[in-house]
C-alpha positions, 0 to 999 in steps of 0.5 A, spaced: 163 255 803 162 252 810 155 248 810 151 246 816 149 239 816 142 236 816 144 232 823 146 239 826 138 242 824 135 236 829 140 236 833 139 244 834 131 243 834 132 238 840 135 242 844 129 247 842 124 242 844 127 241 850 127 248 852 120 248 850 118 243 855 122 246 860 119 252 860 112 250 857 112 245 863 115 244 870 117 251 870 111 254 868 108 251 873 114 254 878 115 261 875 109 262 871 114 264 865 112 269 860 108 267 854 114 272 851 118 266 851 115 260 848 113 265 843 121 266 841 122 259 842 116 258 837 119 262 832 127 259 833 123 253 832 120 256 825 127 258 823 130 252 824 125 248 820 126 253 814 133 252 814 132 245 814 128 245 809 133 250 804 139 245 807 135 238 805 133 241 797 140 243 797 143 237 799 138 233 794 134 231 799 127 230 801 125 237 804 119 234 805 120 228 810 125 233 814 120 238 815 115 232 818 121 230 822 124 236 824 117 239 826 114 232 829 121 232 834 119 239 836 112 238 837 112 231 841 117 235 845 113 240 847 107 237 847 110 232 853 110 238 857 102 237 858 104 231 863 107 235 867 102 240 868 096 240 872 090 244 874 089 246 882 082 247 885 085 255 885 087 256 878 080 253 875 076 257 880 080 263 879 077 264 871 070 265 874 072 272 876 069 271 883 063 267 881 063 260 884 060 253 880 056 248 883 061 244 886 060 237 883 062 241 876 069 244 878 070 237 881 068 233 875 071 239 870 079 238 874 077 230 874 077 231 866 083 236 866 088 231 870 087 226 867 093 222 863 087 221 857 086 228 856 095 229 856 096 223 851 090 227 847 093 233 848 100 230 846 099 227 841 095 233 838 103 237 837 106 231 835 101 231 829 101 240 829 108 239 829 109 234 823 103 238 819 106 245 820 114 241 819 111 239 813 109 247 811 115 249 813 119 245 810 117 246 804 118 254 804 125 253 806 126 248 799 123 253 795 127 259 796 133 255 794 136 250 789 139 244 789 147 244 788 148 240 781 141 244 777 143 249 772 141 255 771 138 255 763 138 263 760 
């Protein structure tokens, strides 16, 4: 039976989370890409963690720990795409649908949405998503297979 390697499974989900920050970032904000898209990229990153789990108990590995960093790659990846967006003057107003706030409050409120703190925030919020929802995952993935050397006792 070919087996995939475990390196395959990071290597496979950097190039996801690279895709995830194209499209998630620079190109969104040139294209305006679908959401389609980033929910297709969501799911293939969901599928590689579960496989990665499955490969790591099979291996006798900790599925555990593969998970979290299978899932912390793809969410600092995609979660560095927030530094590269930001919020025109047009977009924030255009969600008032015609009503105009008061001036100060628009100019403070694209202040606060620009600014490298609320990114960093916001970044670090994916990595640990990403790590948490590894974690589940990858756990998922362990149970629905067992280790190479465990025995089936009838």
């Amino acid at each position: 039976m070919n087996r995939v390697p475990l390196s395959m499974y990071f290597g496979a989900m950097a190039i996801v989370g690279l895709v995830a920050l194209l499209v998630t970032g620079p190109l969104q904000q040139s294209t305006g890409s679908s959401s389609i898209i980033r929910d297709i990229i969501d799911v293939l990153a969901i599928f590689i963690t579960f496989m990665a789990g499955r490969r790591a108990k099979s291996q006798g590995r900790r599925y555990v720990g593969v998970g979290a960093l299978i899932g912390g790659l793809y969410g600092g990846l995609s979660g560095a795409s927030r530094f590269f967006i930001t919020v025109t003057r047009a977009e924030f107003l255009s969600k008032f649908h015609g009503k105009t706030p008061p001036a100060h409050l628009v100019s403070e409120s694209l202040r606060i949405a620009n600014s490298p703190t609320l990114h960093a925030v916001e970044f670090l919020g994916s990595l640990i998503g990403g790590v948490v929802l590894g974690l589940i995952i990858g756990t998922l993935g362990s149970i629905t297979t067992k280790r190479q050397n465990d025995k089936i006792v009838v």
